[in-house]
N, C-alpha and C positions, 0 to 999 in steps of 0.2 A: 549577507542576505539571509535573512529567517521564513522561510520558504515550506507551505504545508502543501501538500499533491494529494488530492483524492478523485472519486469517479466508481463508478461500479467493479463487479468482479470480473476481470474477462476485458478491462477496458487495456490494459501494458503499465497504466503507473506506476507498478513498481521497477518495469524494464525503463522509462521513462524518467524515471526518478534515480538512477544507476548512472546512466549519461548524464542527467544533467550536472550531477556532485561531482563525476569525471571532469565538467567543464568546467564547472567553479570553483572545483578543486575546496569542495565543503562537504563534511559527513552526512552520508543518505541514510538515514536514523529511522527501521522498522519496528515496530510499537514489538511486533514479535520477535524479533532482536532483540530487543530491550528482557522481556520474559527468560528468553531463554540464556541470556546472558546470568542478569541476576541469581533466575534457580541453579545452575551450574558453579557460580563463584559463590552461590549460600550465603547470601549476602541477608539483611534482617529482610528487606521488601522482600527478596524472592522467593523467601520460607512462605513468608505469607501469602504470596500470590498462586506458590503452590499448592500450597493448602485451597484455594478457590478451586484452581484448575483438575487437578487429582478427585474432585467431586462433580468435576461436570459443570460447574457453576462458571456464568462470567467473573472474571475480577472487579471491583468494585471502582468505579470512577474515584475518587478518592485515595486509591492504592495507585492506580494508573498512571495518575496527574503526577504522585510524587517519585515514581518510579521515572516518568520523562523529565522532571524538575532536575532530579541527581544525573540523569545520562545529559540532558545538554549544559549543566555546570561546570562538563568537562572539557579541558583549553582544547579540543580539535573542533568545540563548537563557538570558541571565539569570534571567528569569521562569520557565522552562521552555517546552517543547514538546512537539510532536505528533510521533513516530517513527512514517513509515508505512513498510512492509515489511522490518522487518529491525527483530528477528533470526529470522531463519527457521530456523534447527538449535540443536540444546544448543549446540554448542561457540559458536555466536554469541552466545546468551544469557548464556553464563559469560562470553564476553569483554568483552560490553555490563555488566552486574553488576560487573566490576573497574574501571570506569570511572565509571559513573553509580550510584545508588539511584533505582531508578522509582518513583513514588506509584501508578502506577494501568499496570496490561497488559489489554488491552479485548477481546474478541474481537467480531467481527460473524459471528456465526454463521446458511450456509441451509446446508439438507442438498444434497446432490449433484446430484441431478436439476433444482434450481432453477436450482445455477451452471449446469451444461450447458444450459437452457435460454436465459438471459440472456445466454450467451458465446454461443451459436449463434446468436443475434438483430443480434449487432455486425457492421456492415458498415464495410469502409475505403476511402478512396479511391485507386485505384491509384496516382494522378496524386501528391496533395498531401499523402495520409496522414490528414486527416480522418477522425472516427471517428464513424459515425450509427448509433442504435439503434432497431432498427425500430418497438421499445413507445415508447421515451422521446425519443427524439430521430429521428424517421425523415426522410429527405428530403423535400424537397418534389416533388419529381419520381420516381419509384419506378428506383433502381442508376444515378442520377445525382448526384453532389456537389452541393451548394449552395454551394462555395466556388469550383472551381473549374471546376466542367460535367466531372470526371474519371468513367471508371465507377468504381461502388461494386464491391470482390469480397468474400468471404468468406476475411480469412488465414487459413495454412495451420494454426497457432497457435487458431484458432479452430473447426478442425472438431474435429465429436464427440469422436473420436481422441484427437485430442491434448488434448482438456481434461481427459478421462479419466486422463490420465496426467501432468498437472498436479495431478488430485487426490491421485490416486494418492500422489504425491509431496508434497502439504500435509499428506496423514492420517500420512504415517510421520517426514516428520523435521520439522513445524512443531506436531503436537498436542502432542508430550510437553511445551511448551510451558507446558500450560495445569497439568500438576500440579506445574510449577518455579514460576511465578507463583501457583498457590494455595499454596502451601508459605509464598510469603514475605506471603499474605495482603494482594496487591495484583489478584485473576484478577477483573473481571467480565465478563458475557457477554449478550450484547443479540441479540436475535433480528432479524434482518437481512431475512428477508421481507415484511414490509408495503412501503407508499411509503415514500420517502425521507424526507416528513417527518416520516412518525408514526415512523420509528428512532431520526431525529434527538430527534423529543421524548422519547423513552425513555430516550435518553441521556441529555437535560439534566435530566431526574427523576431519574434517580440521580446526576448531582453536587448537584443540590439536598439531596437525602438525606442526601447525605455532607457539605454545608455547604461546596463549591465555587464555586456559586454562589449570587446570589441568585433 
């Protein structure tokens, strides 16, 4: 199963995308995995991909595409897998399409007001980077780490602001998204509001459905 998970920030795909390569026993393959793998093994992509990031700049779809080409060439993506965040624009999806056939593009869809609420809830820790959620995972001590006694703040990434303009930004170049993927009659869409594991189980009732799993 060649499998892409997307959805705004704040919606759990990537916790969503974790169980499901659990269940299908296929690699859950994060685009920033992929970066931070390469620049650490110095590999030629990663030089250069560093080189974008080290300036502040996005990496260039064309660096990107071959950067995901070499990571699913490798035999734990025989089976298939789990693509979580990318492709985020047309022009990624056409490039991802000249490469692979997806079986299945998944959305986890909450409407706006939820993500802003669940992003405004994440605390980090100055110190160590830790990340506590004051519903789901809150510290044990209130704007103190539990790793390393750091304070907790609110990134800047995180206030209202800017999540608003993170959305902003997933409604205009990641939805068209979803009438590229129903076209080729792979779009499904799971409502990402409930707990974690009743989406999960939502999910796993539709590969049952479709005879994925058992």
């Amino acid at each position: 199963m060649k499998i892409i998970i997307f959805g705004p920030q704040g919606s759990g795909k990537g916790t969503q995308a974790k169980l499901l390569s659990e269940k299908l026993n296929i690699p859950h393959i994060s685009t920033g995995k992929i970066f931070r793998d390469n620049i650490e093994e110095q590999t030629d992509l990663g030089k250069e991909a560093q080189k974008y990031m080290a300036q502040g700049n996005l990496v260039p779809d064309d660096l990107v595409i071959a950067l995901i080409k070499d990571r699913l060439a490798e035999t734990d993506c025989s089976d298939g897998f789990i693509l979580d965040g990318y492709p985020r624009t047309m022009p990624q999806a056409e490039s991802l399409d000249a490469i692979i056939k997806l079986d299945l593009a998944l959305e986890i869809w909450i409407p706006d007001e939820e993500a802003i609420h669940r992003i405004s809830q994440r605390r980090s820790c100055s110190v160590c980077g830790e990340i506590f959620h004051l519903s789901h995972k809150p510290p044990k001590v209130e704007s103190v780490c539990d790793k390393c006694g750091g304070k907790l703040i609110v990134r800047d990434d995180d206030q209202e602001k800017a999540i608003k303009q993170r959305l902003a930004s997933y409604h205009k170049l990641t939805e068209p998204l979803i009438d590229h993927y129903k076209a080729q009659d792979i779009y499904m869409k799971i409502d990402g509001r409930p707990a974690i594991e009743a989406v999960k189980e939502s999910i796993f009732e539709i590969f049952k459905q479709l005879k994925l799993i058992d």
